[in-house]
Each structure stands twice: as C-alpha cells, then as structure tokens.
N, C-alpha and C positions, 0 to 999 in steps of 0.2 A: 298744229294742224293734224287733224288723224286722213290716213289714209288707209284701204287694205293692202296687205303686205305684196300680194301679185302685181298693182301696178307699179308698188314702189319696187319691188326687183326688177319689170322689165326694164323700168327707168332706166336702174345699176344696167342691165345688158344693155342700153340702148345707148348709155353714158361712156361703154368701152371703145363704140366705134363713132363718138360725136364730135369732131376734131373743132368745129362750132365752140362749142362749150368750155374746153379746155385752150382758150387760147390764152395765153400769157401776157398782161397788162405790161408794157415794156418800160419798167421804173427801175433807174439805178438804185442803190443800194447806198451811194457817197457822191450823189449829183454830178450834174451833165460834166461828161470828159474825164468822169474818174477813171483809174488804173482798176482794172479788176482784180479783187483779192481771191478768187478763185477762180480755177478755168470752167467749173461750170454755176451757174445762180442756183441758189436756192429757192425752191417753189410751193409757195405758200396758196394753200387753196382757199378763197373764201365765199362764203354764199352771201349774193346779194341780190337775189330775184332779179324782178326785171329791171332794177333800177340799176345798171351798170357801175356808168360814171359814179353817181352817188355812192355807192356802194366802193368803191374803189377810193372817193376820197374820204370816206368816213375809218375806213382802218388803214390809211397813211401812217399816221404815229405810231401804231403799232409795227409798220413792214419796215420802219425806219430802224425801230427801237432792236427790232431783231437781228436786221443790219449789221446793227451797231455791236449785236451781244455774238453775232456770229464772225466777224471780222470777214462780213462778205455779203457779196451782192443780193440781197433777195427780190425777187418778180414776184408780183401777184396775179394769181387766178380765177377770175371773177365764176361764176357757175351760179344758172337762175337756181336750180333743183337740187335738196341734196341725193337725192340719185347721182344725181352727175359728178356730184361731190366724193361719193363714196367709191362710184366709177371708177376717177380719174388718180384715185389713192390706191385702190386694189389695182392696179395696172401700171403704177408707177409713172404716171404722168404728172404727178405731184408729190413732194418730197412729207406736207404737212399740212394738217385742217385741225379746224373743229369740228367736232361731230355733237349728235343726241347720242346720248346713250345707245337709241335703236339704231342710230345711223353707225356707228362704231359697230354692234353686234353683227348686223347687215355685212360688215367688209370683214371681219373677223371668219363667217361663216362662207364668206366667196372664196377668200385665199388662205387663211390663217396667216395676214402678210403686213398686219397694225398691231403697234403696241400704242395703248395710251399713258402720257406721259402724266397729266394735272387734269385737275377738273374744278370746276369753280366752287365754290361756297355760298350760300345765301346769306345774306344780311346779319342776321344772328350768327352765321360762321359755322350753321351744322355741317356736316359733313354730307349729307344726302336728304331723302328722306324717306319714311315706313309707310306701308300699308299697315292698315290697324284693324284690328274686329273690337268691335266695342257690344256690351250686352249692358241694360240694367242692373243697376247694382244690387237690387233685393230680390234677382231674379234667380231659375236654378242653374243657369249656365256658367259652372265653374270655372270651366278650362276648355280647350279648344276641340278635344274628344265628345263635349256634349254639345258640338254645333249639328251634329250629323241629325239631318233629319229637320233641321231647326230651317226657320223662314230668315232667309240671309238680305238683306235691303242691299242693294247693289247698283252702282249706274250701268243705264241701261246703253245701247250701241258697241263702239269697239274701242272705246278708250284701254292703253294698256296700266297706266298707271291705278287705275281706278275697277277695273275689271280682270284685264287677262290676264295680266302675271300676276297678280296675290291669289285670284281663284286655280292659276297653276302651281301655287305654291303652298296654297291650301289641299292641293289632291295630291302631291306629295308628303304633306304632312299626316297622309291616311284617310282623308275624307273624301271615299273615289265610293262608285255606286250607289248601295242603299243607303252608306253613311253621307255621302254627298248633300250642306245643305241644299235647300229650295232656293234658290237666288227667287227674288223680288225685285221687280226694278225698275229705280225711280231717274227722276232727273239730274244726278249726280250726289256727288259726296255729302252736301247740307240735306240735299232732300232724304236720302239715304239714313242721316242722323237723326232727320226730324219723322220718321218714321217709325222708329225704334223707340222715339221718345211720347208719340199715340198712340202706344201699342199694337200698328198694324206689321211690325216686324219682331221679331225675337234677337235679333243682331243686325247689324251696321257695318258693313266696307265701306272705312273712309281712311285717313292719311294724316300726316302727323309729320313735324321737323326731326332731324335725326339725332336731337339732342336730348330726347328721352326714352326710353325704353315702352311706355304707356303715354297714351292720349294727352291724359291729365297732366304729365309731364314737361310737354313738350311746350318749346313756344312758340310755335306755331299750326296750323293744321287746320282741319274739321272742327274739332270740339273745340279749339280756343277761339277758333272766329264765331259762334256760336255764343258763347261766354257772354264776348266784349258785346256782342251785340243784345244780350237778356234773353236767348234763346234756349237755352239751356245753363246746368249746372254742372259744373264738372262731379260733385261727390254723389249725382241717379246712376250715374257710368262707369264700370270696369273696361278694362282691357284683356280681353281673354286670348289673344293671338298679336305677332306682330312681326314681319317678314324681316330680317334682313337692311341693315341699311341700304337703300340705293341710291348709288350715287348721279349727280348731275353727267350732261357728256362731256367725253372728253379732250381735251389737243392730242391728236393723233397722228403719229409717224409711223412710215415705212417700215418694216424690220430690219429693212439690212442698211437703214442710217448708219451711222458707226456712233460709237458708246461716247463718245470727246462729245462730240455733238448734241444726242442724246442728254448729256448731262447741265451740259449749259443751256440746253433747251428748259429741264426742269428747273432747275436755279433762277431762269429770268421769269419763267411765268409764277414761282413764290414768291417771288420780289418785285412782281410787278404792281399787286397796290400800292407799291411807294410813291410812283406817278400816277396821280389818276386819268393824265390827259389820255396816255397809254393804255391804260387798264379800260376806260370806258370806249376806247376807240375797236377791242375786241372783245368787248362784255361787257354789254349794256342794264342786262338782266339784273344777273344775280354778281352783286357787291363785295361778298365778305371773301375775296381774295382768291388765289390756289392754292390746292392740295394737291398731294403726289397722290399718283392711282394706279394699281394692277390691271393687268388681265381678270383672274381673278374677284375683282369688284363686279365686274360685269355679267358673271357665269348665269345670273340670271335670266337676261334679256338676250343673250345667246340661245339659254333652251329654250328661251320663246320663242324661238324662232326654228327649234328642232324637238319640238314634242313629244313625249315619249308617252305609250300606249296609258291609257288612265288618266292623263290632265287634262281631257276635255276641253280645250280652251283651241281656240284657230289665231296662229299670232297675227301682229297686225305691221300695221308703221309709222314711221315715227311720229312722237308725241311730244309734248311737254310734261315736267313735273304737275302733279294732280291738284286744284283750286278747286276751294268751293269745300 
C-alpha cells in the first residue's frame, strides 16, 4: 500500500501517545498458571489491521515457538497501522516486529534505536531484489553515463520501489541536472518495458530478483515475466545500470535488547523453515526462509527518507517489493 510519507509520520507521532493501539494481547508463553520464566514478557509487535482477533490467532504458533526459543513468556501486540507499529518500537513499548523495509528506515531515522536482525527471502531464495535500467540491445546506450539526457520510461505516482529510490540512486550515480534523464511515465514496470520495446522510450526502470546482476539473469522480475508470457526477448535487452541489492523488511529489535537474546533471535528465525506451520504463521509472503541483515543493508531507504540536495526525488511510505 503506498502512502505519502507526511501521513505516515504523523501516524509514527500519533502512534507514541495511542495507548489504544499498543495494548498487550494477554497470552502466556507455557499456558494458563504457568510460573514465569522472566519477571518481565517479552513483547512482540504485530500488524494485523482491523482484524484483531484474527490476526492474533493467525501468529499464535509463531509467539509460541519464540516462547519456546526464549525460555520465556511472550505477549503479543496487536496494531491496525504500521505507524503505530514503528511508534510503539521507537518508544520501547515493544521489545520486537516486523517491519517494511521503509517501516524500519522510518524508526531508524526517529531514534537511531532498531537493529534488524533477519529478513525474509523469496521463493527462489534471493537475497532481495534490484532496480534495473534496461536499454536495446543494438541501441547506442552503452553504459549508464549515456542515459543523461535519454527518455527514461518509468512508473508514474509515488511507488518507491519502482520510482524514488532507483531515480535517487541514479542522481547520485551523476545524472543530476542537464545529465538527468527525461522520466516518462507509464503504468508501471511491464508497461515501462513495453515502451522501450516500441520505441517510445530509450530506456526502462523496471526490477529484477537479486540473484543476478542483469535482467536477463535473474529469475525473476520485469523482463522474465515478459519472456514466459511472449512479450518480449531477453537477447533486444541490456542492462546498463543496476542498484544495489535490496533487501526485503526486516524482524526488528530495540537496541538495547541484550546480545544473548539478540542472538537466539537470529538463530530461530534461520531455522525457522524447518516448521512451516511457524514460518507461515509470520510470513505468509515470501517462502524462501531468513537471512541475517545489517543496518547497513538498509542505508538506502534511510536516505530516502533524508535526501540530500541533487536527488530530486520526495520520499514516500511504505511499500512493497516492485511487480509487474
């Protein structure tokens, strides 16, 4: 779901004083009349819109399984919005969430007070995925210095995975001003491709799995749904630019968790495909298990969110990885 990033901060402000939102689902951790193995719970945040209950009994097996992997009681925190989610994490009302990617940059940039531990993998097991500039292959655009100037096919609105941050990370790769291309813009990523492939564009921002380097590589993205479907050919297309892998969002703790903890947090969420009941009860999406993640991974959609003069771009909020 896109939103502009002003509503979604007041949200984050509105999230610090909602005592509503952050109330504590009150579930033991080793069932009714157990002894508590800690004198305080552990507080797991999760988003479940308005669907409360539901949402509370769909990640059971996971607040169990953490229970289990923490030798101690975990509550869950139900919250419609991840505003409120990101909120009640930068303010320490909550020990631990998921986030989007922009929802972690979001609390990063409120407190500097989340480290992300894991972040999920897609089906194929890449590790993220790329923004891609793709040109004709017999055309004259070499490399990514001869986009300047050039008719760039781009989705139109405030998508960030598909607009703001690759065209922020194309004006720091130099192409700020007169060298800036012309964006063009179409209805998203395919239509973007299929533009460049009529010749009413000169290049293409579309997106790619982070298992290859180039378009044509990868197995999945823009130009490979295009393929399967006889819409194009992978060998009219180069790859003349390609950001950065980035990653899915992350499970995020507090900073001043303590490292014991920290650690067995990472440990259960890369072992956690081994149950799938677990694994699908907090990651419905994307399948191909966890990865260990930095800060670092993320520096991207941080400076999305703190622009520096020449990137042209207005950040946005949260998104999903780029389809289509």
């Amino acid at each position: 779901m896109l939103r502009t990033l002003l509503p979604f901060a007041l949200g984050v402000v509105l999230a610090f004083g909602a005592p509503a939102a952050a109330q504590i689902a009150p579930i033991k951790g080793a069932g009714e009349g157990a002894t508590t193995r800690a004198t305080k719970p552990f507080r797991l945040g999760v988003l479940v819109g308005e669907r409360r209950e539901a949402g509370l009994r769909r990640v059971e097996p996971f607040r169990a399984h953490l229970a289990a992997a923490l030798d101690r009681d975990v509550v869950a925190a139900p919250f419609e919005t991840e505003a409120e989610l990101v909120g009640a994490l930068a303010t320490g009302r909550i020990d631990y969430a998921p986030l989007s990617a922009i929802g972690y940059a979001t609390a990063a940039r409120l407190c500097d007070c989340v480290e992300p531990l894991a972040a999920p993998r897609d089906a194929d097991r890449s590790a993220g995925w790329r923004a891609i500039v793709l040109v004709r292959a017999d055309g004259p655009i070499r490399g990514v210095e001869d986009l300047a100037g050039r008719r760039l096919a781009v989705s139109r609105g405030v998508a960030i995975g598909t607009r703001r941050l690759p065209l922020m990370l194309l004006a720091r790769a130099g192409l700020v001003g007169d060298r800036a291309p012309k964006p063009m813009e179409t209805d998203g990523p395919a239509a973007a491709l299929a533009a460049l492939g009529e010749g009413r564009a000169e290049a293409a921002l579309v997106w790619a799995s982070g298992d290859g380097e180039s378009a044509g590589a990868a197995s999945r993205g823009t130009l490979a749904e295009a393929v399967a479907r006889g819409a194009a050919t992978a060998s009219d297309v180069r790859t003349v630019w390609a950001s950065p892998i980035l990653p899915l969002g992350p499970h995020t703790v507090g900073v001043g968790l303590d490292e014991r903890t920290k650690r067995r947090l990472r440990e259960m969420l890369i072992e956690l495909d081994a149950d799938p009941d677990v694994y699908e009860a907090i990651e419905r999406v994307h399948s191909g298990g966890f990865i260990r993640v930095g800060a670092p991974s993320y520096r991207p959609f941080v400076d999305l969110l703190t622009p520096k003069d020449g990137d042209g771009v207005e950040p946005t909020g949260p998104d999903t990885p780029p389809r289509g």
